[in-house]
N, C-alpha and C positions, 0 to 999 in steps of 0.2 A: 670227492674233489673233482671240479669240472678243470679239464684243461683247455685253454685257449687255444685254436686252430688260428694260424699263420698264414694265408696264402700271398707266396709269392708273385711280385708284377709278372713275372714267365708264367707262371699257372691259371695269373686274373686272364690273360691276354688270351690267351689257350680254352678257357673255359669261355669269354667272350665272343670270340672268333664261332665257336660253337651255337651258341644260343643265337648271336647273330645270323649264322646260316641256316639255324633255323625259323627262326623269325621271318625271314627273306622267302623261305623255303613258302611255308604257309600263308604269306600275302602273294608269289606267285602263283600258288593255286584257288588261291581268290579271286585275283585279279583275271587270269586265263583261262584256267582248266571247264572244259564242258560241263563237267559235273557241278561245278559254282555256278557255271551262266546258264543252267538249269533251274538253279532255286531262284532265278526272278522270273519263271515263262509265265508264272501269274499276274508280273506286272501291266504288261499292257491292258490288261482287261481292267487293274484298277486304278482309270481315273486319267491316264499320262494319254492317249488318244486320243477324249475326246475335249481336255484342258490345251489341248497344243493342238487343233480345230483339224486332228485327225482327220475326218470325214471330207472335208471341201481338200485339205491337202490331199488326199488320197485321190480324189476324183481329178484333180488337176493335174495330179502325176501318171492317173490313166489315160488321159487327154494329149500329154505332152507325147505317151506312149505310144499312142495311136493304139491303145488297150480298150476295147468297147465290151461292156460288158452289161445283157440287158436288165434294165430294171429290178425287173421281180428278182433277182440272181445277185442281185446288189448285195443286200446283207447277210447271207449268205458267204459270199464272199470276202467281207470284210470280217462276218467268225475264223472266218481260217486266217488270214492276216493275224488276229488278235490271237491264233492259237496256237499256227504254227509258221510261225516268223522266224526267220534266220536270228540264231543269235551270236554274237562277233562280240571279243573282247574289244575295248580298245579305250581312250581316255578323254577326259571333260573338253579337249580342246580336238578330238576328233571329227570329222563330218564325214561318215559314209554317203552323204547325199553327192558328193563330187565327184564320183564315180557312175552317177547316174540311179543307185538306190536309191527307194525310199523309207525312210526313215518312221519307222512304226511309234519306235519312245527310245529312252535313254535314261537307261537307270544308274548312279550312281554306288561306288562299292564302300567306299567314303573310311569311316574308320572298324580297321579288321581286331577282333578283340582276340588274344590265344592265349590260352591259361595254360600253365607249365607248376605243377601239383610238385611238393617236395620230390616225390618219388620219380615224376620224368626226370625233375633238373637232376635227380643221382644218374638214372640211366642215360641221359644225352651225355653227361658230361663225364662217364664212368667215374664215378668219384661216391664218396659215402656221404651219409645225409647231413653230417657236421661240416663239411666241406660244403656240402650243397647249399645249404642253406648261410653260412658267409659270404660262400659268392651270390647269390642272390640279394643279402643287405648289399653289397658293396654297388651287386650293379644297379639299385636302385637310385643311387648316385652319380651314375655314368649317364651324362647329356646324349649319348649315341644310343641309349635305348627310351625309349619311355613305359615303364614299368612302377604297379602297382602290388605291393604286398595281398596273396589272395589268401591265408589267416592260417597256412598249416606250414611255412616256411619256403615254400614256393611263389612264385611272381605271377601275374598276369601282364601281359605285356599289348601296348598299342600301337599301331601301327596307322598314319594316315595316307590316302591314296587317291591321288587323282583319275583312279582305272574307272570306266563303264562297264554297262553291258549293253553292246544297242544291237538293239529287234528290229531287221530290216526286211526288205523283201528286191528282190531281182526283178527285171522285166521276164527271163526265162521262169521265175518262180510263177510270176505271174499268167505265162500263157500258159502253165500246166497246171491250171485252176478253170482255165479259164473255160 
């Protein structure tokens, strides 16, 4: 005979509060942490450089620099821009170009996906997996997450984010290239 687990509004809120902070937890290390604005250093090479006319931008912001840099040295230089570019968390309505950098690409972190397997929701929320797994139906109906059923009693949960990652570079990055 199966018995029906209860949980009460003090323990939904409690269990809540929980998964919340971690949800939060894991779009801040998306959104900021080095280690995340590492897995886009391959963006610049694909395609955002030279779709947003990279090359003349760049040359015009060695120009405004008083940044001379000869010819043959050109592309060259612009590898290492593509390769090792500053990377700076920051979000859709940001402009590092107003402080004088230049703006290599701007990649978007958009939506963060984080699976939470029957077994984390027992351990985040210390609680056993018939517990776990009611608060995860319920919170599937709570407007303050968005979460999806991922087929073992646990949730996946989504997150949307207006955070970047933008790849700039300095005029000092720039004369220690140069």
């Amino acid at each position: 005979m199966k018995t029906k687990i209860k949980i009460t509004e003090e323990q939904y809120e409690k269990f809540a509060e929980l998964l919340e902070k971690s949800i939060h937890c894991q779009a801040a290390y998306q959104c900021e942490h080095d280690d995340a604005g590492s897995a886009y250093a391959r963006m610049p090479r694909e395609g955002d450089f030279d779709y947003s006319c990279g090359d003349s931008r760049l040359k015009e912001w060695l120009k405004e620099n008083d940044l001379i840099i000869p010819e043959e040295d050109y592309e060259s230089f612009v590898d290492e821009v593509l390769d090792w570019s500053n990377i700076n968390p920051g979000h859709q309505f940001s402009n590092p170009e107003n402080n004088g950098d230049f703006l290599v690409g701007s990649f978007p972190v958009g939506e963060i996906e984080d699976q939470y397997c029957i077994d984390d929701l027992v351990s985040l929320l210390d609680t056993d997996i018939s517990t776990a797994k009611e608060f995860a139906a319920m919170a599937m109906k709570d407007n303050r997450f968005f979460l999806k059923p991922n087929g073992d009693g646990g949730v996946v949960s989504y997150t949307y984010t207006d955070a970047v990652w933008n790849f700039t570079i300095d005029v000092e990055w720039a004369k220690d290239r140069i």
